[in-house]
C-alpha atoms as a printed R data frame, in Angstrom:
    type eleno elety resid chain resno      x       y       z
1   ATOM     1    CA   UNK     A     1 25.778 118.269  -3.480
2   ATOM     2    CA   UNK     A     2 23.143 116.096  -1.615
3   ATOM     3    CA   UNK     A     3 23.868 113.102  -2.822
4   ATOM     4    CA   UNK     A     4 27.580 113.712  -1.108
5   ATOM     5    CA   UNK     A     5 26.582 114.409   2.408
6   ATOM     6    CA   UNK     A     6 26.582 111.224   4.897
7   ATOM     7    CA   UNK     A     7 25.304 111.140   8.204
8   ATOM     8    CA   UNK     A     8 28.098 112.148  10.987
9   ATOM     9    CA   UNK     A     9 27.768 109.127  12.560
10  ATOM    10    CA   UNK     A    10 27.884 106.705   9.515
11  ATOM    11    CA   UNK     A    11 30.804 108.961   8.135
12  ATOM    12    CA   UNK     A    12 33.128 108.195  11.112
13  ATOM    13    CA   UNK     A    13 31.965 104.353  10.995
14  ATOM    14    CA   UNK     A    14 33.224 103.937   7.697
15  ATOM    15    CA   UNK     A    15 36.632 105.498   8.568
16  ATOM    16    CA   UNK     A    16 37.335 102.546  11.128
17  ATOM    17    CA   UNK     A    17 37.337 104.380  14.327
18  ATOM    18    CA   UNK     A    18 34.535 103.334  15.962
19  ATOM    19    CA   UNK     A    19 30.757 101.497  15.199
20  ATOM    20    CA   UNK     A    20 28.400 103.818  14.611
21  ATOM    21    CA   UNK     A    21 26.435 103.556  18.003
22  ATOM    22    CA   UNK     A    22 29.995 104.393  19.544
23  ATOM    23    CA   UNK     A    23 30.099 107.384  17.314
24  ATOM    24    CA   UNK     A    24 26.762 108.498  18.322
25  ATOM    25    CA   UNK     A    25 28.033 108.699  21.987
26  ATOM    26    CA   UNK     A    26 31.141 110.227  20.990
27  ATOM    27    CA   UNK     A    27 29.272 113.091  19.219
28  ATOM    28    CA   UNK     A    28 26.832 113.177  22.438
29  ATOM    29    CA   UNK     A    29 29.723 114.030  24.835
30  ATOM    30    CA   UNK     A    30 31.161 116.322  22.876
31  ATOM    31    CA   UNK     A    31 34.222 115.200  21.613
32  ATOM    32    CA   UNK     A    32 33.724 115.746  17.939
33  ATOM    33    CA   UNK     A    33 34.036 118.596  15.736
34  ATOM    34    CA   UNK     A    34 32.773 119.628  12.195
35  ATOM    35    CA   UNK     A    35 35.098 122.406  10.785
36  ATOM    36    CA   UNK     A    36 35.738 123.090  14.610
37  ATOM    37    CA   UNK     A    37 32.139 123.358  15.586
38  ATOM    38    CA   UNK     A    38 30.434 121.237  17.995
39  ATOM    39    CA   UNK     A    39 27.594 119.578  16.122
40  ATOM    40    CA   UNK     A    40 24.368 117.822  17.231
41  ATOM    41    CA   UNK     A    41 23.401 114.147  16.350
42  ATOM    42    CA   UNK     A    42 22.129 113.443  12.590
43  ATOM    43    CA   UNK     A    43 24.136 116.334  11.361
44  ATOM    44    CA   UNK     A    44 25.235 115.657   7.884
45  ATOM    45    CA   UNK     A    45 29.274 116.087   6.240
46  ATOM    46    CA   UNK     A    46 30.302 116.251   2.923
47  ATOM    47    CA   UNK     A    47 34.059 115.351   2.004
48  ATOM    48    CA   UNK     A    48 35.003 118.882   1.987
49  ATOM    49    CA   UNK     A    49 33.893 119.591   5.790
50  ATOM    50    CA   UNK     A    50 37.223 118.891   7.869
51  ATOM    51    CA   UNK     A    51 36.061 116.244  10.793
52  ATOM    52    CA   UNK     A    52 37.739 115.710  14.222
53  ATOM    53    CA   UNK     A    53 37.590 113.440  17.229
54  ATOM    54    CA   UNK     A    54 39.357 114.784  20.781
55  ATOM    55    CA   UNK     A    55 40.773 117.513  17.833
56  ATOM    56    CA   UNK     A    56 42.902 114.546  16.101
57  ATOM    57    CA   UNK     A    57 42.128 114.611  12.082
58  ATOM    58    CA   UNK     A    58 39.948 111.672  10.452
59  ATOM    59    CA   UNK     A    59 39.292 110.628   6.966
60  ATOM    60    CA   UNK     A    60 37.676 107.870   5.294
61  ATOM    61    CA   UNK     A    61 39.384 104.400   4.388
62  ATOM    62    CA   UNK     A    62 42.104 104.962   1.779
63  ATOM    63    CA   UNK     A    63 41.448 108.497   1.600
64  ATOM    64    CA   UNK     A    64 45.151 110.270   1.222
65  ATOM    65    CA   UNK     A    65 45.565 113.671   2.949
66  ATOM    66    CA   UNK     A    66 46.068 116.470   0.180
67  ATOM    67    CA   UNK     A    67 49.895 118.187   0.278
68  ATOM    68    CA   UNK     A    68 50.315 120.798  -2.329
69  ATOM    69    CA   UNK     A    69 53.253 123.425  -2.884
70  ATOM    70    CA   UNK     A    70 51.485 126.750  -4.152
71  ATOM    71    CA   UNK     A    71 53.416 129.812  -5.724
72  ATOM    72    CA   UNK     A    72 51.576 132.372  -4.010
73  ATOM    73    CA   UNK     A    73 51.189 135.553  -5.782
74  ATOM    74    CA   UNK     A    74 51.528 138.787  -4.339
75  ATOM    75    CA   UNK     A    75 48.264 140.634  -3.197
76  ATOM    76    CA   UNK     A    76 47.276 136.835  -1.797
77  ATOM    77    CA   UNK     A    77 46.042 137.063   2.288
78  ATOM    78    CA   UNK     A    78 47.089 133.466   4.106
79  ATOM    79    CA   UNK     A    79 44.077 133.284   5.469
80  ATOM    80    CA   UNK     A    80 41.488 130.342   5.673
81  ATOM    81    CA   UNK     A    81 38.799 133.604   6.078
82  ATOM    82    CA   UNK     A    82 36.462 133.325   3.437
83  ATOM    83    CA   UNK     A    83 35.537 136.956   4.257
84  ATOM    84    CA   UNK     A    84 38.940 138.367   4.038
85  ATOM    85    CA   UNK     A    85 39.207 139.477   0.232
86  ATOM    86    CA   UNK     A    86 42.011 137.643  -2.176
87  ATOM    87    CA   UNK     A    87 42.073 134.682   0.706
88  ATOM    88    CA   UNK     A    88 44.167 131.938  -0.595
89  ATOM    89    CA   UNK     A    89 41.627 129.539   0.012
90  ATOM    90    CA   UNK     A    90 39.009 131.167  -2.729
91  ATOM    91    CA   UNK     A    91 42.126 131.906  -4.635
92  ATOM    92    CA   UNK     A    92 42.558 128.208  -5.208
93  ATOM    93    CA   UNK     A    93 39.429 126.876  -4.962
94  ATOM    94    CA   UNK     A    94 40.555 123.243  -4.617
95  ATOM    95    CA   UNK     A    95 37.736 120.747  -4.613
96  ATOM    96    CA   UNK     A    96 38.731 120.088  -1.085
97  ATOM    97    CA   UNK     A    97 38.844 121.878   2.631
98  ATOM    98    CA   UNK     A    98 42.310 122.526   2.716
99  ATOM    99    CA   UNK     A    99 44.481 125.659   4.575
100 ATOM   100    CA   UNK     A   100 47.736 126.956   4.453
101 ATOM   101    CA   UNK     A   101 51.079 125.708   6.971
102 ATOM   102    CA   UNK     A   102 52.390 128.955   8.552
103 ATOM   103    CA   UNK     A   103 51.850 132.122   6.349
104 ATOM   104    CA   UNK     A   104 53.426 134.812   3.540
105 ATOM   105    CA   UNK     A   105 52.841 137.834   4.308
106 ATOM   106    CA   UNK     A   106 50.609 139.710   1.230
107 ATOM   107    CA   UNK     A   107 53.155 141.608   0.398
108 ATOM   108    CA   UNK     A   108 55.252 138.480  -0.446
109 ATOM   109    CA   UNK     A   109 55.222 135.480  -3.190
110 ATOM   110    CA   UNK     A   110 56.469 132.010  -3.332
111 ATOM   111    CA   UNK     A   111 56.266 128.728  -2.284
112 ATOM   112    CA   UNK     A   112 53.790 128.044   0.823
113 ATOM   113    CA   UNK     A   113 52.210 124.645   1.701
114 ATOM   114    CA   UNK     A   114 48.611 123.551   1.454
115 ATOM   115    CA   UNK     A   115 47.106 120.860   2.906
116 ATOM   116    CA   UNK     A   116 44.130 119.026   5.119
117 ATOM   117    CA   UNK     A   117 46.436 117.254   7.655
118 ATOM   118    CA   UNK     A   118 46.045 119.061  10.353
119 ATOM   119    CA   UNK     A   119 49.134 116.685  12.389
120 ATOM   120    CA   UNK     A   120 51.959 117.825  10.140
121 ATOM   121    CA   UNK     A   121 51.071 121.501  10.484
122 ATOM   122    CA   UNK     A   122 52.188 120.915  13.807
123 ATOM   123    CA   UNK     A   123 55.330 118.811  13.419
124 ATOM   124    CA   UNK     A   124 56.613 121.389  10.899
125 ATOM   125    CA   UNK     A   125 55.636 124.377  13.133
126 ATOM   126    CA   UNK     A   126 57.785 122.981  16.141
127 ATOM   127    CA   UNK     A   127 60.887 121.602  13.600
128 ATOM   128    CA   UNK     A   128 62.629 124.811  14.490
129 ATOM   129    CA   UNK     A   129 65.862 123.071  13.551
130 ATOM   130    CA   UNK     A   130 65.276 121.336  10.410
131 ATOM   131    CA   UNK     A   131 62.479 123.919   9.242
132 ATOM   132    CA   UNK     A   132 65.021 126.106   6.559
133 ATOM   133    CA   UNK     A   133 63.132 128.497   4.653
134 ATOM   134    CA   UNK     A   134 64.970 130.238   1.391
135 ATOM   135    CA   UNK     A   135 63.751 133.784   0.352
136 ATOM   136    CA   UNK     A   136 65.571 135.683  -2.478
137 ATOM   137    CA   UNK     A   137 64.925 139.398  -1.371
138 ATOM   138    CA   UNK     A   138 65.396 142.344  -3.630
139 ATOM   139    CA   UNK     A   139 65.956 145.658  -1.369
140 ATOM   140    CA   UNK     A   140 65.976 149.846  -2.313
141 ATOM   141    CA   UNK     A   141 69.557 150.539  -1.570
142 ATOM   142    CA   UNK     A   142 72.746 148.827  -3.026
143 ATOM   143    CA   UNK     A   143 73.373 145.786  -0.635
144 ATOM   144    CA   UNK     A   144 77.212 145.840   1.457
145 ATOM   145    CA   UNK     A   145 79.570 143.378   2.886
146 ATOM   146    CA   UNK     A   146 78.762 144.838   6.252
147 ATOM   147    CA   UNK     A   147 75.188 144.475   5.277
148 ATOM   148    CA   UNK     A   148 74.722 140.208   4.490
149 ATOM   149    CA   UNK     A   149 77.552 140.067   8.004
150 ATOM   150    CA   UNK     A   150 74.961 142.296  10.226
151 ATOM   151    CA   UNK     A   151 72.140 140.076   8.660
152 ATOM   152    CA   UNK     A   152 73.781 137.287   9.393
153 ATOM   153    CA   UNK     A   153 74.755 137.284  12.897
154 ATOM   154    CA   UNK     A   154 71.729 138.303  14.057
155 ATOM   155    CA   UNK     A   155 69.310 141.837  14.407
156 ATOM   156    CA   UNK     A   156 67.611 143.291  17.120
157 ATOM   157    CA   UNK     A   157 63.813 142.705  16.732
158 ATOM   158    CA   UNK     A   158 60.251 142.115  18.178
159 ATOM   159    CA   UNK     A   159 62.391 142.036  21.808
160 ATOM   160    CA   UNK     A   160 64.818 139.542  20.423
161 ATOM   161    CA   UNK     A   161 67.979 138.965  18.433
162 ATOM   162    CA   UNK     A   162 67.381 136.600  15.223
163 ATOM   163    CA   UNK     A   163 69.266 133.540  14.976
164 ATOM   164    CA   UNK     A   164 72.306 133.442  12.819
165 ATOM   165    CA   UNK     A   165 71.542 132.388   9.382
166 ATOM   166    CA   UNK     A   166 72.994 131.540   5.480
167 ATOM   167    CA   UNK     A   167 72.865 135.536   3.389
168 ATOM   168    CA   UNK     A   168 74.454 135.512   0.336
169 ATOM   169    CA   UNK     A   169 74.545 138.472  -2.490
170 ATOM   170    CA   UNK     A   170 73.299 137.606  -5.575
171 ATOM   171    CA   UNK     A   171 73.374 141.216  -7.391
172 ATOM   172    CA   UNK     A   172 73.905 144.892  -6.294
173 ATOM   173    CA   UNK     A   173 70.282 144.876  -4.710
174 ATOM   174    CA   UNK     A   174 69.384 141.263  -4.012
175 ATOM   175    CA   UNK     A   175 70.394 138.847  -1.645
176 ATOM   176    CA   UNK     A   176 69.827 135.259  -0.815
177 ATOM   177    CA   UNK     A   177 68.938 134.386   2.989
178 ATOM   178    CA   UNK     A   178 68.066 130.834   4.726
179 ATOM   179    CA   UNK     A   179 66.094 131.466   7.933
180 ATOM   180    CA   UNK     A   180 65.157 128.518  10.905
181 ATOM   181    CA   UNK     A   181 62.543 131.177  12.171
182 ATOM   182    CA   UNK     A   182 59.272 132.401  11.198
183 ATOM   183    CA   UNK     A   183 58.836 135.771  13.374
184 ATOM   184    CA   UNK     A   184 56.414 138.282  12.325
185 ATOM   185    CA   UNK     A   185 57.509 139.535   8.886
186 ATOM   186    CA   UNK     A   186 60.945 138.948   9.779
187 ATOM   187    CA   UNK     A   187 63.188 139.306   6.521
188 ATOM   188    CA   UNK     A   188 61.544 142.756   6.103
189 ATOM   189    CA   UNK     A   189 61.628 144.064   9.652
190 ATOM   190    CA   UNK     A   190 65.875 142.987   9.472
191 ATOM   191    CA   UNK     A   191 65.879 145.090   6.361
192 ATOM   192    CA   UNK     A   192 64.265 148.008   8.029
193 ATOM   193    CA   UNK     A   193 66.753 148.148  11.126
194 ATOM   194    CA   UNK     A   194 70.107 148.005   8.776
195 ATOM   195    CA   UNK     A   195 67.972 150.700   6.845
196 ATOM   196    CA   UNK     A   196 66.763 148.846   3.800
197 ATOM   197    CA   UNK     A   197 63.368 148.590   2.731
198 ATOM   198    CA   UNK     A   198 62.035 145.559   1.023
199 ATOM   199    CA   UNK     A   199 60.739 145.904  -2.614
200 ATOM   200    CA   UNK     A   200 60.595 141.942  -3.177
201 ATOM   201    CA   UNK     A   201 60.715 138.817  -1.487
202 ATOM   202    CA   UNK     A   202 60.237 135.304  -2.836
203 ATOM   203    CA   UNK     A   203 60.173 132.128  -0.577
204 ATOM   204    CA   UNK     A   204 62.072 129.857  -2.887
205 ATOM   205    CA   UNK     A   205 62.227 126.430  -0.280
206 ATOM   206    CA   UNK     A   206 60.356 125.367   2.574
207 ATOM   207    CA   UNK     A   207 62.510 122.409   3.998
208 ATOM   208    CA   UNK     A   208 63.513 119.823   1.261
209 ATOM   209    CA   UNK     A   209 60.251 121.342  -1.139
210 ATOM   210    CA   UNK     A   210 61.933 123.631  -3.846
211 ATOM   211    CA   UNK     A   211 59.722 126.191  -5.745
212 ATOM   212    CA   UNK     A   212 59.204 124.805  -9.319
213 ATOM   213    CA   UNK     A   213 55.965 125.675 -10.450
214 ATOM   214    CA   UNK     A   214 54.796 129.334 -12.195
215 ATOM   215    CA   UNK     A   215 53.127 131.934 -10.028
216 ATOM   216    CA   UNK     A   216 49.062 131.103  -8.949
217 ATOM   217    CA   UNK     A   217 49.496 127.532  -9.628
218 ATOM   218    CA   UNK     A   218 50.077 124.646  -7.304
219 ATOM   219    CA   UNK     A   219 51.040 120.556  -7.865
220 ATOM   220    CA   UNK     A   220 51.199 117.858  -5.726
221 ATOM   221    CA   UNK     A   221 53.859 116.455  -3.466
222 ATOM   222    CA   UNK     A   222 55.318 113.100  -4.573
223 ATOM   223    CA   UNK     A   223 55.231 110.226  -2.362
224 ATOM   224    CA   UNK     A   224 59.421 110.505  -1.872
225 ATOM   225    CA   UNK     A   225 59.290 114.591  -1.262
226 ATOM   226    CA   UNK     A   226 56.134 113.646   2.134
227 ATOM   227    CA   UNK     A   227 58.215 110.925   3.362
228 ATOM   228    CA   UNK     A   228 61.681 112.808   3.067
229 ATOM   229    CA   UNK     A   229 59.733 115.966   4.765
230 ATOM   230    CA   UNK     A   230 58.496 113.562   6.902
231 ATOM   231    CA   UNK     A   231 61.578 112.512   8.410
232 ATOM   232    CA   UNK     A   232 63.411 116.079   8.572
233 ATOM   233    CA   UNK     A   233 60.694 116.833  11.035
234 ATOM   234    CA   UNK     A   234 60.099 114.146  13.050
235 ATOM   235    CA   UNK     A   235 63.514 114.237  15.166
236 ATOM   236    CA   UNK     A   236 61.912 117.507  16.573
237 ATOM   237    CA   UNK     A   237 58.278 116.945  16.939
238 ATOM   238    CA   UNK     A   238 58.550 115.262  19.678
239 ATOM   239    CA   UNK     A   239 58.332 117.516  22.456
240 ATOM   240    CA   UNK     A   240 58.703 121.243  22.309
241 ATOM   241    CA   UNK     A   241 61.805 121.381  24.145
242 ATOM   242    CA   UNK     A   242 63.503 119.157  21.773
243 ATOM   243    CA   UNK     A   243 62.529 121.948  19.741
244 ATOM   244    CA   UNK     A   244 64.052 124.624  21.616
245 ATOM   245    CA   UNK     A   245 68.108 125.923  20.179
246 ATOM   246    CA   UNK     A   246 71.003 124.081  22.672
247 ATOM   247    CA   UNK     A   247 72.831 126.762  23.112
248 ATOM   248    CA   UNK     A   248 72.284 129.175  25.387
249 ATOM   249    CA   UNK     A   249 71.373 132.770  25.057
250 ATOM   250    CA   UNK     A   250 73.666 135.492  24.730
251 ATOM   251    CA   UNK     A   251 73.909 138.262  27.162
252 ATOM   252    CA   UNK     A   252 72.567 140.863  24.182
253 ATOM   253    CA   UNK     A   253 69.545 138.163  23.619
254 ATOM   254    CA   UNK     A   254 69.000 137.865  26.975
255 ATOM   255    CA   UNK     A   255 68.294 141.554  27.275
256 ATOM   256    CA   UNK     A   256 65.684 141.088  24.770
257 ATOM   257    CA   UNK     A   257 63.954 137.734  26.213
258 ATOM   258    CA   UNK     A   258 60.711 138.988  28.144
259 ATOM   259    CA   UNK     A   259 60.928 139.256  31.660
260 ATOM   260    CA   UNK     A   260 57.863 136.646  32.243
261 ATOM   261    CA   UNK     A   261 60.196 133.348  30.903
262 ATOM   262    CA   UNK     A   262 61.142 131.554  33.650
263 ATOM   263    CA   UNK     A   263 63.778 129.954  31.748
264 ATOM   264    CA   UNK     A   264 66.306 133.516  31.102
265 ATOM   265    CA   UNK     A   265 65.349 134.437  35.120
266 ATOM   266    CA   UNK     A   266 68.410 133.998  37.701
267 ATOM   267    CA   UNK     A   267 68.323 134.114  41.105
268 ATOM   268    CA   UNK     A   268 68.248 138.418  42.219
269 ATOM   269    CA   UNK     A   269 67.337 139.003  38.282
270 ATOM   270    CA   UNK     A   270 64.000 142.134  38.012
């Protein structure tokens, strides 16, 4: 493991982003982190430790940032806490520092992405438009017309109404659902108001990325499936109001916006 470390300074000199004297008064002032730590001068990295400079990513010359699509078993935290037992990160023990974009809840399985590029975790995050997610979700009580309308057009929760999605029946107790959202366990917390409880959920898509690989193992994204992802989410990285759905709320969503967003407040309103 020695051998592998390199001096901080000679590490970001060989990526091209500065000389190494320029590095050395870049680390000085503060501006670089190891693994989101602060370090000193003459610390040493290996090619696992995640380095940044004014919290921007860097890598070597060459080096290609790692994208993988991971069937997450169930009983799996999505959590880069190597405390936290069952983390995914010690569940895949990949040679290199890598973490997970968004989150499945433990509860859940499927297809969640892995990577060390710390830029397109944010340009997916804010692609609220083109960011589809596909769960098949297997519920305790037989599913209803009046169920996959309700689900939908929208439910009441976490002091909001969920945007209107794709839910289509696929048996007696499962159903098929496309969401543009990622609130807190969602899907199960939709269930729960209609009166359904959850006994399985499976994130089949994220985007363009289909599931296609067994549970507990992971592959690689091809050159044509990053660039394709790459340009479903850059019309709405730009800025987070590009981000933000055109229309505008609802009097029933309104009721649920909090009363702190300048945005929903009208002259007289609280």
């Amino acid at each position: 493991m020695e051998e592998n470390l390199k001096r901080l300074n000679k590490f970001i000199g060989e990526t091209g982003f500065c000389s190494r004297r320029e590095a050395d008064k870049i680390i000085e002032e503060g501006r670089v982190t190891i693994n989101g730590i602060i370090p000193e001068l003459g610390t040493k990295v290996s090619p696992e430790d995640e380095v940044r400079i004014d919290g921007k990513l860097i890598r070597e010359k060459n080096e290609k940032p790692v994208y993988l699509a991971f069937n997450k078993p169930v009983g799996i935290e999505c959590t880069t806490n190597l405390d936290v037992h069952n983390n995914i990160v010690d569940y895949i023990n990949y040679p290199k520092r890598i973490f997970p974009i968004g989150r499945l809840d433990k509860a859940s399985e499927g297809l969640i992405f892995m990577t060390n590029d710390g830029d397109i975790v944010n340009k997916i995050l804010r692609a609220r438009n083109n960011h589809e997610k596909e769960y098949t979700v297997t519920v305790n009580k037989p599913i209803t017309d009046r169920f996959i309308e309700r689900m939908g057009n929208g439910v009441p929760i976490l002091e909001t109404i969920t945007r209107k999605c794709k839910v289509e029946q696929i048996s007696k107790y499962t159903f098929k659902i496309i969401l543009t959202q990622g609130l807190n366990r969602q899907i199960r917390r939709m269930c729960e108001y209609l009166g359904s409880e959850v006994t399985a959920l499976k994130r089949i898509r994220i985007i363009n990325i289909s599931l296609d690989v067994p549970v507990g193992r992971y592959r690689d994204l091809t050159d044509a499936e990053i660039k394709e992802l790459n340009q479903l989410i850059e019309p709405s990285s730009k800025t987070e109001e590009a981000s933000l759905p055109k229309t505008e709320p609802t009097k029933r969503r309104t009721e649920f916006i909090k009363r702190d967003d300048p945005r929903y407040k009208k002259k007289g309103d609280y």
